[in-house]
PAZAPA-4460 file (N, C-alpha, C; in steps of 0.05 Angstrom, whole numbers, plus 32768, in hexadecimal, padded with zeros to 4 digits):
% residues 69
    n_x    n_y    n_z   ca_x   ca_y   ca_z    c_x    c_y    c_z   seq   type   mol
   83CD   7F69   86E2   83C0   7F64   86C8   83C8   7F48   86BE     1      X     A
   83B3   7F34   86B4   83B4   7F1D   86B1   83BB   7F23   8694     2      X     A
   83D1   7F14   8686   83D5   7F0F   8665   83C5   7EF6   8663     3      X     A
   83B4   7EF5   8649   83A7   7EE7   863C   83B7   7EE5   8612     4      X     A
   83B7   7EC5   8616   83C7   7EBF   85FF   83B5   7EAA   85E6     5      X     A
   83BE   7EA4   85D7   83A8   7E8D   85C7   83B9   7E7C   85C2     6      X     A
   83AE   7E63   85B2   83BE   7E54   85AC   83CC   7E5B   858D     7      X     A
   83E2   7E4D   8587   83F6   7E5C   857A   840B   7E72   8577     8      X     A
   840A   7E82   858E   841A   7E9B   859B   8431   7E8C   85A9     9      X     A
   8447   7E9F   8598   8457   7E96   85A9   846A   7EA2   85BF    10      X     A
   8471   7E9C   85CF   8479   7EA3   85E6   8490   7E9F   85FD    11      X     A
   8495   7EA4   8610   84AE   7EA0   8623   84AB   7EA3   8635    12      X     A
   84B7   7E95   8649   84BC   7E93   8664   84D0   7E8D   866F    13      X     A
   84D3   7E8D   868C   84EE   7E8B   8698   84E8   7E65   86AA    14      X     A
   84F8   7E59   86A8   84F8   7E39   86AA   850B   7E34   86B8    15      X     A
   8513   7E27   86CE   852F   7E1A   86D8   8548   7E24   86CE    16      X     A
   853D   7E18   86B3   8557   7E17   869D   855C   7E2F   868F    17      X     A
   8551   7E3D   8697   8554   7E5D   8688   8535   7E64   8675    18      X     A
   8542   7E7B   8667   8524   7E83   8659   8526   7E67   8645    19      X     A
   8508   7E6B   863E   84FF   7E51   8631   84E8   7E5F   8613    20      X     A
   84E3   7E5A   8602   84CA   7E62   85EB   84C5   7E47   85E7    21      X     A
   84B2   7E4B   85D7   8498   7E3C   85D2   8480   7E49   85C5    22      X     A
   8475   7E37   85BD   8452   7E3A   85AB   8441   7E31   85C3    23      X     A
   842A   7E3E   85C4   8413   7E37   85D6   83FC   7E19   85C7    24      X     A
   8401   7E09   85C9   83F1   7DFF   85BF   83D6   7DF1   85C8    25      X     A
   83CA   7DFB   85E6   83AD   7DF8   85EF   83B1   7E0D   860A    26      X     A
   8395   7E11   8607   8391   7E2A   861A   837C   7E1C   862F    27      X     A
   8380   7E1F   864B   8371   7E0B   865A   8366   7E22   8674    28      X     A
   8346   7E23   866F   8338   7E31   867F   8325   7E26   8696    29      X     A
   832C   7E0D   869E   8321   7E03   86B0   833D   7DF7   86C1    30      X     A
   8333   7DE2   86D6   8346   7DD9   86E3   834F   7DBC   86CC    31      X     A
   8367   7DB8   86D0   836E   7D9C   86C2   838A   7D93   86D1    32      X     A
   838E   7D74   86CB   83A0   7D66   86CA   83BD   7D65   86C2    33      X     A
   83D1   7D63   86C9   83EF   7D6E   86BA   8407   7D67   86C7    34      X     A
   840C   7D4A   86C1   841E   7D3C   86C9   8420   7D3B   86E8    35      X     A
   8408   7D28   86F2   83FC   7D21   8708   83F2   7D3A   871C    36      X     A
   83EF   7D53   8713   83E9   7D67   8726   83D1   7D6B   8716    37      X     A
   83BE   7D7F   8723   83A9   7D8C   8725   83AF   7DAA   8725    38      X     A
   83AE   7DB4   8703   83BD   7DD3   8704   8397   7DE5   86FF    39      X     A
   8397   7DF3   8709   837E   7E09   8710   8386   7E29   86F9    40      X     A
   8370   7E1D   86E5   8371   7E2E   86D7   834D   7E3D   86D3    41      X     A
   8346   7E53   86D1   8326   7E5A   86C4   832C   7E6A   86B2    42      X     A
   8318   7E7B   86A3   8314   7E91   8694   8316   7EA6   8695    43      X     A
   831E   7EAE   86AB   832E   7ECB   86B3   8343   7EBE   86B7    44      X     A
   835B   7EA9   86BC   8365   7EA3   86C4   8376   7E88   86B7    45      X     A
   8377   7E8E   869E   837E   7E6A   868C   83A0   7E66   8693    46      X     A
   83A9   7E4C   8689   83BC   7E40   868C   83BE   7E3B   8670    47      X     A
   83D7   7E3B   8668   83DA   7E2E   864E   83F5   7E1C   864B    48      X     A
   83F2   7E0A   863C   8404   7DF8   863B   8414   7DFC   8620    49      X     A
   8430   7DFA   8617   8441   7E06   860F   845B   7DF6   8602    50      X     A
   845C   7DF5   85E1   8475   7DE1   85DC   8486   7DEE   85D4    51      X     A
   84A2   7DE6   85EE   84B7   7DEC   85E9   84C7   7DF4   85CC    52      X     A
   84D0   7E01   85C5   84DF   7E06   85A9   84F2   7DF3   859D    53      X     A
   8505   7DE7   85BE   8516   7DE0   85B7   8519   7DC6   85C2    54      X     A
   850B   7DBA   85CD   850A   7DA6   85DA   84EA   7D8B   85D5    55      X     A
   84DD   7DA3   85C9   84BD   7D96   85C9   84AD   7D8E   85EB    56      X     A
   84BD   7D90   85F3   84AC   7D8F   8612   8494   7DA5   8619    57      X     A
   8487   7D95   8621   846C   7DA8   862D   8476   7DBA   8647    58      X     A
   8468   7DCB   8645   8463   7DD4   8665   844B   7DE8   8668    59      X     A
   8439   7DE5   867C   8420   7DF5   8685   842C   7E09   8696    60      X     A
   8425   7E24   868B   8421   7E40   8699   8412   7E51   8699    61      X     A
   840E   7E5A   86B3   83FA   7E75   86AF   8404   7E8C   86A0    62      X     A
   83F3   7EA1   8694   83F7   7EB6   8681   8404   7EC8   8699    63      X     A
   8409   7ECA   86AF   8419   7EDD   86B9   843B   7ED3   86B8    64      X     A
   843F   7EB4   86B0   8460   7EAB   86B1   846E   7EB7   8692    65      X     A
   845B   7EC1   8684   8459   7EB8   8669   8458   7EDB   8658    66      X     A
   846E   7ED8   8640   846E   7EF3   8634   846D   7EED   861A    67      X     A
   846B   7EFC   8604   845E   7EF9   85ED   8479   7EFD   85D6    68      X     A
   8485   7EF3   85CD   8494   7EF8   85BB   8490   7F06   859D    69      X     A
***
């Protein structure tokens, strides 16, 4: 089961550095661009990109890395 999120939800994941939260702040349903890669996202299937709480760093994840606080 795919999780689907919006923007403004906030959320958590697991990162290198341990769990990480954040705000969703764009939801991306096509393929796009993301610090020189080509990340593959559609409409059954989006990517969303995500600012850190504590750091302000971005990071793009699919709704399956991703849990809802």
């Amino acid at each position: 089961m795919e999780k689907h999120f919006k923007i403004g939800d906030h959320v958590t994941w697991n990162s290198e550095a341990g769990r990480v939260s954040g705000t969703i702040i764009r939801v991306h349903t096509s393929d796009f661009q993301y610090k020189g890669y080509t990340h593959h996202a559609s409409d059954e299937d989006p990517q969303y990109e995500i600012k850190s709480d504590k750091t302000d760093h971005i990071a793009a994840h699919k709704g399956k890395a991703l849990k809802k606080l």
